[in-house]
Backbone of each chain as ProteinMPNN parsed JSONL, in Angstrom:
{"seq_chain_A": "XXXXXXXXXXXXXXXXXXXXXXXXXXXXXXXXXXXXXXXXXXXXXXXXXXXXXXXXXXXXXXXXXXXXXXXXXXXXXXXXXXXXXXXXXXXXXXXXXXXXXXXXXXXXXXXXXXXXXXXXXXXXXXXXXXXXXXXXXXXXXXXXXXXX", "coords_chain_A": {"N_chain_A": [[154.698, 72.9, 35.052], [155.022, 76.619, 36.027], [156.897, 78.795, 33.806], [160.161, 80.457, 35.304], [160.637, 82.706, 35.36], [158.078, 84.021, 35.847], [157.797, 83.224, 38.14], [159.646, 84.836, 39.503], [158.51, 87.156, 38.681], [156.029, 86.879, 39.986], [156.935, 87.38, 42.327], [157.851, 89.597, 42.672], [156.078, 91.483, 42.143], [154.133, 90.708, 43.775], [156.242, 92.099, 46.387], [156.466, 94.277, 45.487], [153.486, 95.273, 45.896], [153.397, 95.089, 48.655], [155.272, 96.851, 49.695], [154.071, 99.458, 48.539], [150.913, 99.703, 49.77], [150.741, 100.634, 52.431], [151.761, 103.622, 51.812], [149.967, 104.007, 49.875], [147.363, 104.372, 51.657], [148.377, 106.166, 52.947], [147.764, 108.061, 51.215], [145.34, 108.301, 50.645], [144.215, 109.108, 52.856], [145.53, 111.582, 53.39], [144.668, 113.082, 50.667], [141.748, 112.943, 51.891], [142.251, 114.116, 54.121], [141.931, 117.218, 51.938], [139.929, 117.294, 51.1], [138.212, 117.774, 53.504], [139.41, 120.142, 53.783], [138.837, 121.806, 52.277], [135.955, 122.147, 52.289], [132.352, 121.799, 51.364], [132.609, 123.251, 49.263], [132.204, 125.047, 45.826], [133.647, 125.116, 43.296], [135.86, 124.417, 40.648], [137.883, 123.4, 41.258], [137.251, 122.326, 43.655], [135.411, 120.065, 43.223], [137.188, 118.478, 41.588], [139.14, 117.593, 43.155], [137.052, 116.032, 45.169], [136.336, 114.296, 42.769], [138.441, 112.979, 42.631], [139.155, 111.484, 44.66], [137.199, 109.705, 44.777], [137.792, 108.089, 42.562], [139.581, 107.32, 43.034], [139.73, 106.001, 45.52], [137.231, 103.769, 44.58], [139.356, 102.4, 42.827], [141.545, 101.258, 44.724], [139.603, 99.766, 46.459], [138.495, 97.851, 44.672], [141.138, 96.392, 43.801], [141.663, 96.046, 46.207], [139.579, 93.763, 46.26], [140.217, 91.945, 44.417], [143.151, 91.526, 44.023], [144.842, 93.317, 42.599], [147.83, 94.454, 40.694], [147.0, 94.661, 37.655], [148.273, 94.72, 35.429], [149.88, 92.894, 34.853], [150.057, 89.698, 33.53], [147.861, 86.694, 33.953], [149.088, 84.507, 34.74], [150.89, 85.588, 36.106], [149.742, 86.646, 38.229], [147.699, 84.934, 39.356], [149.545, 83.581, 40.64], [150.885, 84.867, 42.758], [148.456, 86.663, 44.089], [148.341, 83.958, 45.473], [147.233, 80.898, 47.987], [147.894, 81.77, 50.609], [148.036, 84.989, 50.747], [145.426, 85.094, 49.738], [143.935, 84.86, 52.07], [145.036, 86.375, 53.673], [144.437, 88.61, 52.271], [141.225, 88.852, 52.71], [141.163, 88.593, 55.665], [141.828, 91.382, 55.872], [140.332, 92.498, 54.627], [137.505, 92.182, 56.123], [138.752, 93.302, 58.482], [139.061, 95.571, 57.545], [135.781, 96.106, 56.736], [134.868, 96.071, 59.542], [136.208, 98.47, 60.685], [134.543, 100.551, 58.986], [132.484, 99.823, 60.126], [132.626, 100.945, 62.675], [133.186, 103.556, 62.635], [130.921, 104.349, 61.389], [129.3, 103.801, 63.23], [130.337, 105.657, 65.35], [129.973, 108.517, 64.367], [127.03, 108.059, 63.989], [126.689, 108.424, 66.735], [128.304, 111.222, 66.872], [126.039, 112.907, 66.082], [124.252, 113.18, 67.3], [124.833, 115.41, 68.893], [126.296, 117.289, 67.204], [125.549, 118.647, 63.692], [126.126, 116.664, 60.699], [127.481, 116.541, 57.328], [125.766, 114.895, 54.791], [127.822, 113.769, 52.588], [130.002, 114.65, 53.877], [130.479, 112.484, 55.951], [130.032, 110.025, 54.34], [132.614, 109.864, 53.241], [134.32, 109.724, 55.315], [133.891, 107.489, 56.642], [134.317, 105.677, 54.448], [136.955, 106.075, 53.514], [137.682, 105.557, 56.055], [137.261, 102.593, 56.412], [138.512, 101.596, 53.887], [141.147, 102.514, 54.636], [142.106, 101.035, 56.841], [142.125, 98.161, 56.166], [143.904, 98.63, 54.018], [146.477, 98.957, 55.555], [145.825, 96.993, 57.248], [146.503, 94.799, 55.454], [149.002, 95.061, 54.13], [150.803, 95.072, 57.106], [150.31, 92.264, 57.473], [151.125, 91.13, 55.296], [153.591, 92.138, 55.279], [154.71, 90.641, 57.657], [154.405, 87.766, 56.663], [156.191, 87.897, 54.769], [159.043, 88.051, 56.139], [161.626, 86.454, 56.818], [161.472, 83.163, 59.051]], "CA_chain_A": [[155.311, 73.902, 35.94], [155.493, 77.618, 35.412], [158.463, 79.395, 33.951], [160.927, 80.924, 36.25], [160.116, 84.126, 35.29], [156.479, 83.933, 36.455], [157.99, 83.144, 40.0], [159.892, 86.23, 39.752], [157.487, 88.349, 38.295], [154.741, 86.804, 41.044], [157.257, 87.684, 44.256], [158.214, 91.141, 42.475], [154.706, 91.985, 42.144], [154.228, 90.699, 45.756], [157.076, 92.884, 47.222], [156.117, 95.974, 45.411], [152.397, 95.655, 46.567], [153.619, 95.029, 50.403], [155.443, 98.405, 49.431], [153.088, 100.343, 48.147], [150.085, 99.316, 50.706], [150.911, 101.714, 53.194], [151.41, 104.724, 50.879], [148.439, 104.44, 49.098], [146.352, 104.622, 52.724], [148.807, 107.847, 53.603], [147.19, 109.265, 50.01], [143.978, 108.553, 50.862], [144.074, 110.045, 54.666], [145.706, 112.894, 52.723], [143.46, 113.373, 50.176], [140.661, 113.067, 53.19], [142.411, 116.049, 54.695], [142.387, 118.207, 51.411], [138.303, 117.638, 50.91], [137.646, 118.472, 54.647], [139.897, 121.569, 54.14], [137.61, 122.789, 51.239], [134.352, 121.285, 52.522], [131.379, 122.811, 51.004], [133.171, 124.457, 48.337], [131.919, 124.608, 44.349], [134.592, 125.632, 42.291], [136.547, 122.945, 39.548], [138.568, 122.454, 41.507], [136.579, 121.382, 44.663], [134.998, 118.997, 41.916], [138.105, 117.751, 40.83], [139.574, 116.946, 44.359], [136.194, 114.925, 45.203], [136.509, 113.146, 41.782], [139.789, 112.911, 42.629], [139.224, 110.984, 46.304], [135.968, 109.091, 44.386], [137.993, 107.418, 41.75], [141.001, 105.999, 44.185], [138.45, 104.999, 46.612], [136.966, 102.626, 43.81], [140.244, 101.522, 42.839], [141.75, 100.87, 45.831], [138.43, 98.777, 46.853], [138.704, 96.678, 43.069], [142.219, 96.328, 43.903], [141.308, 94.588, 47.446], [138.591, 92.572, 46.287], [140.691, 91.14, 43.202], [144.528, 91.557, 44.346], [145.462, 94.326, 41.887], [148.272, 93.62, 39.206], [145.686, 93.844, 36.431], [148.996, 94.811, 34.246], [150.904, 91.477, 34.715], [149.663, 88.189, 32.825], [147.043, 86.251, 34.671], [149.615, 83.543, 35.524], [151.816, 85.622, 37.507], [148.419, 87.32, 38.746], [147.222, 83.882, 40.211], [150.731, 83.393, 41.575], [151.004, 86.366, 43.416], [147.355, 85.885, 44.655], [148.552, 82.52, 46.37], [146.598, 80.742, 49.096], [148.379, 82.733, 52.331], [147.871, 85.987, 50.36], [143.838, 85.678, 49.471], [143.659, 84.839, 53.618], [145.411, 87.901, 53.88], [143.422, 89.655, 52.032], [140.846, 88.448, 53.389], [141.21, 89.207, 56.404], [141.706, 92.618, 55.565], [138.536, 93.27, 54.057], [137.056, 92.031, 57.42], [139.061, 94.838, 59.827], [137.859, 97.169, 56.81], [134.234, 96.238, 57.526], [135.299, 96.368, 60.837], [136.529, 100.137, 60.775], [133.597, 101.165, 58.637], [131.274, 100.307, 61.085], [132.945, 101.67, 63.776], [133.144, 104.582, 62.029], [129.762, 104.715, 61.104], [128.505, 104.053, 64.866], [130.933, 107.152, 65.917], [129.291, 109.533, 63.385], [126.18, 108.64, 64.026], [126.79, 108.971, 67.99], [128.668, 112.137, 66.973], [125.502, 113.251, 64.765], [123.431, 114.111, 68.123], [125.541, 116.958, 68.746], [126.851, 117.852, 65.742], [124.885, 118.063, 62.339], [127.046, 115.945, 59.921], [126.756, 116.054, 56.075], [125.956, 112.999, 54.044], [128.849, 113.315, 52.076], [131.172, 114.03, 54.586], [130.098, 110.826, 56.927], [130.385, 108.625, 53.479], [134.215, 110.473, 53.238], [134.904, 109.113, 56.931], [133.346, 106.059, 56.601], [134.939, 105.021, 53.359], [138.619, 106.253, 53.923], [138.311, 104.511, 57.518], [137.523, 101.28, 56.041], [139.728, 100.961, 53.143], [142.945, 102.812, 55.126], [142.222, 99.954, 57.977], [142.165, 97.197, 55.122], [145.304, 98.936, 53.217], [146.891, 98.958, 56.454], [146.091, 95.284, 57.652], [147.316, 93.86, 54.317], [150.246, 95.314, 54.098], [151.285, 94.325, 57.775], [150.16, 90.89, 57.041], [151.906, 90.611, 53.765], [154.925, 91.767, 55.786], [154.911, 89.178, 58.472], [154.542, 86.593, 55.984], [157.515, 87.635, 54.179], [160.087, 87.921, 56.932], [162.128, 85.296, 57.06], [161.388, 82.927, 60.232]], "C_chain_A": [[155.502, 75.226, 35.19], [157.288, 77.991, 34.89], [159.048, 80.007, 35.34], [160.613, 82.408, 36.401], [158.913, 84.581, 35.745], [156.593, 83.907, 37.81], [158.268, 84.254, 39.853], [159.404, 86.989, 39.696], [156.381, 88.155, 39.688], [155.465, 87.827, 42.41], [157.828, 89.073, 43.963], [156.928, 92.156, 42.723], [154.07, 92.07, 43.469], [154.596, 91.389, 46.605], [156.227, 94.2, 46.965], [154.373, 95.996, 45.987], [152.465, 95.521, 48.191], [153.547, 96.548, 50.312], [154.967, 99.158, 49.442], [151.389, 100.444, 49.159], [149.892, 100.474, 51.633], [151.066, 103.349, 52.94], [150.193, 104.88, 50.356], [147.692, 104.796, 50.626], [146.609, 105.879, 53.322], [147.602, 109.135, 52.478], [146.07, 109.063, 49.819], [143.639, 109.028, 51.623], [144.513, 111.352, 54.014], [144.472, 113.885, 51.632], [141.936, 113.699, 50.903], [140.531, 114.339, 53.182], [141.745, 116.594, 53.435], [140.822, 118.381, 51.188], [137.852, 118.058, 52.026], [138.482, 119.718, 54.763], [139.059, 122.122, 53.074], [136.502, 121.964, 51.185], [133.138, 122.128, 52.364], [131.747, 123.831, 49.415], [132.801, 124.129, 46.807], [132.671, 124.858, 43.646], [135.226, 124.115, 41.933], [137.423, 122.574, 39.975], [138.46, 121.594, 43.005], [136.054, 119.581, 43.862], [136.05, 118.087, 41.889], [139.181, 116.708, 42.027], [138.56, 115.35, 45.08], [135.587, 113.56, 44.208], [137.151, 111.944, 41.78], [140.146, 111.058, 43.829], [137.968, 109.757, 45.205], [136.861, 107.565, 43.505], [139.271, 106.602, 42.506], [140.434, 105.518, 44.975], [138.313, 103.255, 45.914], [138.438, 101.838, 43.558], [140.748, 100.556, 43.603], [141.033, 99.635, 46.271], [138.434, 97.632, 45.7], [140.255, 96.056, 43.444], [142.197, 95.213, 45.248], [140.66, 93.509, 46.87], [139.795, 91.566, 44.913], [142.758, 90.869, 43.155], [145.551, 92.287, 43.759], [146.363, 93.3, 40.931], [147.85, 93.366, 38.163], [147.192, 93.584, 34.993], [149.758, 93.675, 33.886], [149.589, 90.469, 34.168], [148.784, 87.866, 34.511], [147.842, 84.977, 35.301], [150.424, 83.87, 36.668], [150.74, 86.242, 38.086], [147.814, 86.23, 40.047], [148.08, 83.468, 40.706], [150.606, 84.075, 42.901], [149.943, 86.475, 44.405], [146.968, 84.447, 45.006], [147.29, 82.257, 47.422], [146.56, 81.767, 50.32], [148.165, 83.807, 51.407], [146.186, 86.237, 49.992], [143.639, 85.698, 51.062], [143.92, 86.05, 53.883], [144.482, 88.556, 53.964], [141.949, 89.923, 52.338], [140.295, 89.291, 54.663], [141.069, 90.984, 56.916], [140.884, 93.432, 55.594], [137.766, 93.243, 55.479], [137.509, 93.141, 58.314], [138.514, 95.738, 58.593], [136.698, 97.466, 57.05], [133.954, 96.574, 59.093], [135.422, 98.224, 61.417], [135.441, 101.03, 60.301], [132.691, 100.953, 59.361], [131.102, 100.678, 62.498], [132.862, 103.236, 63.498], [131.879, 105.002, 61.812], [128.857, 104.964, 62.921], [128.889, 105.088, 65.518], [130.383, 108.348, 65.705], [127.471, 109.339, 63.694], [125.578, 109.094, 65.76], [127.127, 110.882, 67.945], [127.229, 113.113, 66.604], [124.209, 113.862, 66.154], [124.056, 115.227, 68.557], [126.324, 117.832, 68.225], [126.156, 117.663, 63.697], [126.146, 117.795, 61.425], [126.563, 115.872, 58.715], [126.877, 114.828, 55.661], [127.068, 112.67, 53.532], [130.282, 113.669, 52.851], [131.308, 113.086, 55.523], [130.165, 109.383, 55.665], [132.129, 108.696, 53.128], [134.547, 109.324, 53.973], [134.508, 107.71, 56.948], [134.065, 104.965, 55.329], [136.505, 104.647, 53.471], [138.696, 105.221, 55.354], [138.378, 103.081, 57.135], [138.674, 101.105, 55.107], [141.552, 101.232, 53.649], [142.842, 101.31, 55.871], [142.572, 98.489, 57.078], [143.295, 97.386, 54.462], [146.101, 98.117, 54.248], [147.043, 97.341, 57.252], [146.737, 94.565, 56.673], [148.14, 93.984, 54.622], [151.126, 95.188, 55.717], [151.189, 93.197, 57.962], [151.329, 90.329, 56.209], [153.19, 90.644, 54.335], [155.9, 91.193, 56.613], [155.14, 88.414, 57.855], [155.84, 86.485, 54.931], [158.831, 87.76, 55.041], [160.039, 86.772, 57.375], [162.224, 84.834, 58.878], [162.427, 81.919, 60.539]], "O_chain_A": [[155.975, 75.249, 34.054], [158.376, 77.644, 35.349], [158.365, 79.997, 36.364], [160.397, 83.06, 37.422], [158.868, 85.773, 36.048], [155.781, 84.396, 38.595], [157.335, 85.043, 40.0], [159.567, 87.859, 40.551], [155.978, 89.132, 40.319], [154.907, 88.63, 43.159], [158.271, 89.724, 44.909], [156.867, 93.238, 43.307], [153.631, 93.04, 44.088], [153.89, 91.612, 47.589], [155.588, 94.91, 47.741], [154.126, 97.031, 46.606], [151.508, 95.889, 48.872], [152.622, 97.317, 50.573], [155.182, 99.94, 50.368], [150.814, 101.528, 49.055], [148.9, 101.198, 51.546], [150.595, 104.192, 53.702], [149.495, 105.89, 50.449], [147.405, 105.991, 50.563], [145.817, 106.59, 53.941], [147.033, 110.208, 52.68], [145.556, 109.573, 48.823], [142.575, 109.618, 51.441], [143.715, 112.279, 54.153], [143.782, 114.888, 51.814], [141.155, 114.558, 50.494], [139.751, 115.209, 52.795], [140.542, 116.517, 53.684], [140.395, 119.532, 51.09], [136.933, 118.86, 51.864], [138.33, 120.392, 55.782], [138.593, 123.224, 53.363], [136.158, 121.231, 50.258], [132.907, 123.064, 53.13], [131.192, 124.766, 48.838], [133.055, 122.981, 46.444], [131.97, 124.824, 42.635], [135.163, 123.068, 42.579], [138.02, 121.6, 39.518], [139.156, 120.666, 43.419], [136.383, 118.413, 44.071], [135.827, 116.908, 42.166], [139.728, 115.618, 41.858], [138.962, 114.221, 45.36], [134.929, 112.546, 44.442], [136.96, 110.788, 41.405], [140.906, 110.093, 43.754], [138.554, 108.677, 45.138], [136.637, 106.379, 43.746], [139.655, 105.439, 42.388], [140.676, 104.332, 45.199], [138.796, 102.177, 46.261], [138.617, 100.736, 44.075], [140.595, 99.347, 43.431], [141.643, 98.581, 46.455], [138.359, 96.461, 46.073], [140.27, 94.85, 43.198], [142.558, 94.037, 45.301], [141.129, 92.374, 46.959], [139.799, 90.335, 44.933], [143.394, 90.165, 42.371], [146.745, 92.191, 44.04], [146.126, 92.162, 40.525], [148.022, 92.305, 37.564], [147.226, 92.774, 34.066], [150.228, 93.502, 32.761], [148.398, 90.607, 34.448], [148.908, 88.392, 35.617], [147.35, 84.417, 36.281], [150.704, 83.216, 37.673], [151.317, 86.502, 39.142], [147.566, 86.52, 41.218], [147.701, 82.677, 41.57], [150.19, 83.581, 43.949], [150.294, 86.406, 45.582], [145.879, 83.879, 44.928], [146.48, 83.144, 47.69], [145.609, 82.36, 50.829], [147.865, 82.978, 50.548], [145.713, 87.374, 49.963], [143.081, 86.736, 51.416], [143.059, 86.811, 54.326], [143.815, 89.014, 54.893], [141.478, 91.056, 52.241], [139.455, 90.187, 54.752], [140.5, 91.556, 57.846], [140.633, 94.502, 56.15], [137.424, 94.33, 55.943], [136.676, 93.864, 58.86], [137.592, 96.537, 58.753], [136.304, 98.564, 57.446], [133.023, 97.189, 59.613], [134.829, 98.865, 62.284], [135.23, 102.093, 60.883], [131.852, 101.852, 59.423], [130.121, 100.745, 63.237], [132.403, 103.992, 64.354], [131.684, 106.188, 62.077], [128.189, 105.847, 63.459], [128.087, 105.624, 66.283], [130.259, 109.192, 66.593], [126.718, 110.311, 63.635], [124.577, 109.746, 66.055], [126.525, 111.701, 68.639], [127.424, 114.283, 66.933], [123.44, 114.801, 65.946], [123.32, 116.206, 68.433], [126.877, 118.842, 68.66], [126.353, 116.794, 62.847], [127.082, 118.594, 61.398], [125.467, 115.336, 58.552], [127.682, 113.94, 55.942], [127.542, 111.556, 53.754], [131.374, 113.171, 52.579], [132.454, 112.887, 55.927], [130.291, 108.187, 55.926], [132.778, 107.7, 52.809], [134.938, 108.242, 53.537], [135.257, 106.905, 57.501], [134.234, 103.749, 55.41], [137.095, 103.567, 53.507], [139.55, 104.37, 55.601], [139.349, 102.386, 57.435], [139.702, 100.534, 55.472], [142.604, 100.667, 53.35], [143.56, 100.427, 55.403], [143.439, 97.773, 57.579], [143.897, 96.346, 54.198], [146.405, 96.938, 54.063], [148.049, 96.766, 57.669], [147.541, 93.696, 57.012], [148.549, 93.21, 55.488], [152.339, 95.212, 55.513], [152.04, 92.773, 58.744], [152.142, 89.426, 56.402], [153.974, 89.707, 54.187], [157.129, 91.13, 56.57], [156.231, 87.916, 58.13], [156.346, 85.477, 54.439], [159.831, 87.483, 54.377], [159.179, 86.128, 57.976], [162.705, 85.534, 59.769], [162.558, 81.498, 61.689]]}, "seq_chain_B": "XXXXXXXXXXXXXXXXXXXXXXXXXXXXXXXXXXXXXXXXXXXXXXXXXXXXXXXXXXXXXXXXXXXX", "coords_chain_B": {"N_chain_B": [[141.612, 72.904, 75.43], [144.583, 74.131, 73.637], [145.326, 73.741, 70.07], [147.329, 73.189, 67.898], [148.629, 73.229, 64.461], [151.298, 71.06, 63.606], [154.229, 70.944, 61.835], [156.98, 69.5, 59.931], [158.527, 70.784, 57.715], [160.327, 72.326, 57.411], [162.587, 70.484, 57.867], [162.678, 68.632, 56.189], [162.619, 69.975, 53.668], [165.719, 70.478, 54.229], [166.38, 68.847, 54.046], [165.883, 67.909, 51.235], [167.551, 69.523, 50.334], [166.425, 72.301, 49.825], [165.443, 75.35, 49.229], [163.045, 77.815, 50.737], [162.131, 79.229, 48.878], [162.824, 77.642, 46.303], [160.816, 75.535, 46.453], [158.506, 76.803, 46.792], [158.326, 77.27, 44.204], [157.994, 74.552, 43.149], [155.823, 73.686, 44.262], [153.773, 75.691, 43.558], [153.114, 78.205, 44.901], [153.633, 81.428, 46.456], [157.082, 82.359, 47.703], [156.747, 83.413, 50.366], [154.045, 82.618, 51.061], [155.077, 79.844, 51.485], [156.72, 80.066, 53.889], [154.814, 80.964, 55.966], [153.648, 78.589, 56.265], [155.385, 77.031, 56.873], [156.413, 78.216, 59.401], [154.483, 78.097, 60.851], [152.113, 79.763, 60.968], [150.017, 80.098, 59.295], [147.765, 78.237, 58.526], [147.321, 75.699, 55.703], [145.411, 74.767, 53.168], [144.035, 71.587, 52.408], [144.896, 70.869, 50.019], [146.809, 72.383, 49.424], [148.569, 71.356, 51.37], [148.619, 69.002, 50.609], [150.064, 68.712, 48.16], [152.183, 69.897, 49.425], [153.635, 67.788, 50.406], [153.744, 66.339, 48.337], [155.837, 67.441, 46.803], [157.641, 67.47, 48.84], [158.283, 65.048, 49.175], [157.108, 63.124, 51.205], [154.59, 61.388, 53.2], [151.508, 63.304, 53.74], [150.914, 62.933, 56.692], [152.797, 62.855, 57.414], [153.86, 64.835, 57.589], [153.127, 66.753, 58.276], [151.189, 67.457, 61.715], [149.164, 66.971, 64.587], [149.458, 68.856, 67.535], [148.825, 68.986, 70.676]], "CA_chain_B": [[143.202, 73.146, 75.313], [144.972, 74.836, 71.676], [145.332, 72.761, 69.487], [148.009, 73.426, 66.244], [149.282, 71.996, 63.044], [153.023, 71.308, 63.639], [155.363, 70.568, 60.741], [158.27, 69.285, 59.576], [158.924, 71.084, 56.27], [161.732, 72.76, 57.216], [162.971, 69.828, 57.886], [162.131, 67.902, 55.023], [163.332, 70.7, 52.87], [166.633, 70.981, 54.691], [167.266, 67.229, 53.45], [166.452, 67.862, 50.146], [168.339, 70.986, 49.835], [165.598, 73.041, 49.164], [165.217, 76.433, 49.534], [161.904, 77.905, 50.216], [161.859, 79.708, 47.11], [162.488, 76.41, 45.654], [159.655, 74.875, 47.311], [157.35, 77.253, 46.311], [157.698, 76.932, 43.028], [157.183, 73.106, 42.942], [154.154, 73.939, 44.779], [152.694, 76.528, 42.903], [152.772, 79.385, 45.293], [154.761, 82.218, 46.728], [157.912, 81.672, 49.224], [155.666, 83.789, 51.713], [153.126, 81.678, 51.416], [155.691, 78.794, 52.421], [157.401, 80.5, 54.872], [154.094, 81.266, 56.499], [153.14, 77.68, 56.594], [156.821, 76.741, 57.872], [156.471, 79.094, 60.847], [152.692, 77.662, 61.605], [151.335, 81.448, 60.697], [148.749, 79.714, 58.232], [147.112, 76.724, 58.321], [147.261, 75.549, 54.685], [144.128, 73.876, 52.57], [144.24, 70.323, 52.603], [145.145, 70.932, 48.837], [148.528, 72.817, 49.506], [149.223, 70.158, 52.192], [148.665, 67.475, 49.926], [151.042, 69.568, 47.42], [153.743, 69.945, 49.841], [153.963, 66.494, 50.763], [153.984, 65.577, 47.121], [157.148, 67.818, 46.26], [158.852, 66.559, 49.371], [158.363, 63.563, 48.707], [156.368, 62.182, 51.93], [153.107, 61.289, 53.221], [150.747, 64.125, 53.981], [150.754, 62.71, 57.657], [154.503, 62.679, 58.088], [154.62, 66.34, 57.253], [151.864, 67.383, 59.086], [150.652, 66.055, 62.897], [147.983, 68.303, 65.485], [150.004, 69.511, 68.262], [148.334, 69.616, 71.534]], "C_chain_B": [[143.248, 73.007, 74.005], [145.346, 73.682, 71.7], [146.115, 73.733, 68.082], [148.458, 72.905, 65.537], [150.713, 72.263, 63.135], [153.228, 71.044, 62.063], [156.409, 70.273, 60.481], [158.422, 69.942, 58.155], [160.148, 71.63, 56.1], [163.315, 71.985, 57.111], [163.474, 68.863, 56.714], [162.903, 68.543, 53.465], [164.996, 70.641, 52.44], [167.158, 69.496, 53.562], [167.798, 67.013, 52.112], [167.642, 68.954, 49.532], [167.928, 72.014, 48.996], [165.711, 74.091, 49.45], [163.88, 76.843, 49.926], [161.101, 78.793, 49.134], [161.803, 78.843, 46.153], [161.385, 75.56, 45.428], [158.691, 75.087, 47.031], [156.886, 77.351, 44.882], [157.307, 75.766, 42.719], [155.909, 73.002, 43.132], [153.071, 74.727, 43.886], [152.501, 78.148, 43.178], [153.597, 80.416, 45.822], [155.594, 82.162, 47.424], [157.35, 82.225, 50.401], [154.891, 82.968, 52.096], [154.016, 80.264, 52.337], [156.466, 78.904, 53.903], [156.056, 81.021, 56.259], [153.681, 80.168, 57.097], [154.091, 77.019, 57.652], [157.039, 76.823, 59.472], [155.043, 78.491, 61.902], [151.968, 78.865, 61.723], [150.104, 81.111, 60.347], [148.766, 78.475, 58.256], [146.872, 76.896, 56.831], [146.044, 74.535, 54.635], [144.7, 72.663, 52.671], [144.712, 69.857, 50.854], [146.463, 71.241, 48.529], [148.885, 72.288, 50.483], [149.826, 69.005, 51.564], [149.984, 67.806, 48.738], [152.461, 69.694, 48.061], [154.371, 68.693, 50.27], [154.104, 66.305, 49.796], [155.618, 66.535, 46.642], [158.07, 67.849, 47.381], [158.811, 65.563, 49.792], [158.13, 62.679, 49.952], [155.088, 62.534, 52.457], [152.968, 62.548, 54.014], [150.949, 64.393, 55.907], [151.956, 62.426, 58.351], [154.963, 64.154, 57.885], [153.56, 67.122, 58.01], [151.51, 66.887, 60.828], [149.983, 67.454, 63.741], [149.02, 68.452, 66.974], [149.411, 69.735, 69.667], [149.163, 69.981, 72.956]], "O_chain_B": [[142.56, 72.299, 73.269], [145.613, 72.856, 72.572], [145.602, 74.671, 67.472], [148.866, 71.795, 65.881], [151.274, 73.323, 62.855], [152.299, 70.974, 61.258], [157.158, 71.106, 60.99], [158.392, 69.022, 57.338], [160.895, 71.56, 55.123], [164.425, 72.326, 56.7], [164.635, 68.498, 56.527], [163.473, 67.941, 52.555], [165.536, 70.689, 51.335], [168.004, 69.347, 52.68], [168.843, 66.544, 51.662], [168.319, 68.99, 48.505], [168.46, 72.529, 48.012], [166.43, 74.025, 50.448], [163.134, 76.057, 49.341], [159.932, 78.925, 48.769], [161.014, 78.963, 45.216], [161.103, 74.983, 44.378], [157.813, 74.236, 46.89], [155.753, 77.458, 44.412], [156.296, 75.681, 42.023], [155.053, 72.435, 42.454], [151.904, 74.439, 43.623], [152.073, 79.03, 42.433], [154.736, 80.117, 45.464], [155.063, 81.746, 48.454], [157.433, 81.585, 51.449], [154.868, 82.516, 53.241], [153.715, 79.82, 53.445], [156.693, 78.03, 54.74], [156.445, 81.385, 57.369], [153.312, 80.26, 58.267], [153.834, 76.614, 58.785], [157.503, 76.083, 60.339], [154.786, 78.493, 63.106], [151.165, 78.959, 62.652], [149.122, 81.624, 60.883], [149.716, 77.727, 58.021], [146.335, 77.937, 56.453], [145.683, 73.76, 55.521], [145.878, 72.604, 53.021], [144.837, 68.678, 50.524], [147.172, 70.68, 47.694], [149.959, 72.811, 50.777], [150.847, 68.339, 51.733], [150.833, 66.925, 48.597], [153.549, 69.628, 47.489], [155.584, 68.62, 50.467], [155.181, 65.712, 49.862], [156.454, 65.847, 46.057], [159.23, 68.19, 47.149], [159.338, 65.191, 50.84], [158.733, 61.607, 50.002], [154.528, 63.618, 52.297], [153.844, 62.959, 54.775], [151.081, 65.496, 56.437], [152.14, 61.938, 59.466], [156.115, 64.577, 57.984], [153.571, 68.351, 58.081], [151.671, 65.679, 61.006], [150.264, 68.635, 63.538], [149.079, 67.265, 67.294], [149.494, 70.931, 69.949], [148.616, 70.645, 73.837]]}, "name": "protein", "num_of_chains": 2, "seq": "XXXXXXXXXXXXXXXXXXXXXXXXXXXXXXXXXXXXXXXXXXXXXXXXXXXXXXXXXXXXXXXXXXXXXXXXXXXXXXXXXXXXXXXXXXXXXXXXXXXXXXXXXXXXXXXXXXXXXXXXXXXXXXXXXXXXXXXXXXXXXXXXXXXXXXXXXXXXXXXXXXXXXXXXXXXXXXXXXXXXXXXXXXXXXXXXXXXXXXXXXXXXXXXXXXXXXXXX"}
């Protein structure tokens, strides 16, 4: 049997990623905005905004597929990432694929009367899936922790 | 016609004077996770069935039954 501390650490780690779930998908819809408000633009710090959006994307997406927490021990890691929590997640990923290819069928409906760049249709397409996937976890995760 | 996995765990629990924070650590997994199974949210593997019957201490098929 684990220590005690490993429980705690698993359902601390648990809470704060319910927590945090829904924020991160605001600061990726945000971030969205701030590249479609300087769309087209070359300067360092257009660069640095689309770096910016590039490198939380990936995270975010490593973070789904694997359950985040890289900083905690691998025991409270595989705690934490319980049975009912990979379903979750799971699931998740599914309305993400879900959103991205709704998203994608919109854009390219939109795309007969509107020319659309490549990289802002992989923007919209990306952010829609992983917000929809943030977004399902984290009301998942918080069903499953209110007490029934 | 639905068909669901009832349970007694809460039950079962109640006897021993478990918590399901308790519960879940015997088990292995998080009190969400038990509280999910509790409620009938999640159908559990036949692995964390067999698990929860073993830390309350009866058969698989006395803690479990299909519901129609």
């Amino acid at each position: 049997m684990a220590e005690q501390s490993d429980f705690e650490a698993a359902e601390r780690l648990s809470a704060r990623r319910t927590r945090m779930l829904p924020m991160l998908a605001i600061l990726l819809i945000t971030q969205q905005g701030a590249f479609f408000a300087s769309s087209g633009g070359d300067r360092t710090v257009d660069h640095v905004k689309v770096s910016a959006w590039l490198v939380m994307s990936a995270v975010i997406l490593l973070a789904l597929l694997t359950g985040g927490g890289w900083i905690y021990p691998k025991r409270v890691r595989d705690l934490a990432n319980d049975e009912g929590t990979q379903v979750n997640r799971l699931k998740a990923l599914r309305t993400g694929f879900v959103a991205s290819m709704v998203a994608c069928l919109a854009l390219y409906f939109l795309s007969f009367f509107e020319q659309i760049q490549v990289r802002e249709a992989i923007h919209i397409v990306t952010t829609a899936g992983l917000a929809a996937a943030l977004v399902s976890f984290a009301f998942m995760e918080r069903r499953a922790a209110r007490d029934g | 016609m639905a068909e669901r996995l009832a349970n007694r765990i809460k039950e079962k629990r109640g006897e021993l004077g478990l918590t399901q924070a308790e519960l879940a650590e015997r088990v292995g997994v998080t009190r969400k996770t038990v509280n999910t199974v509790e409620n009938g949210v999640f159908v559990p593997s036949a692995l964390l069935a067999l698990k929860l019957a073993e830390a309350l201490n009866v058969p698989v098929e006395e803690l479990f039954r299909i519901e129609r």
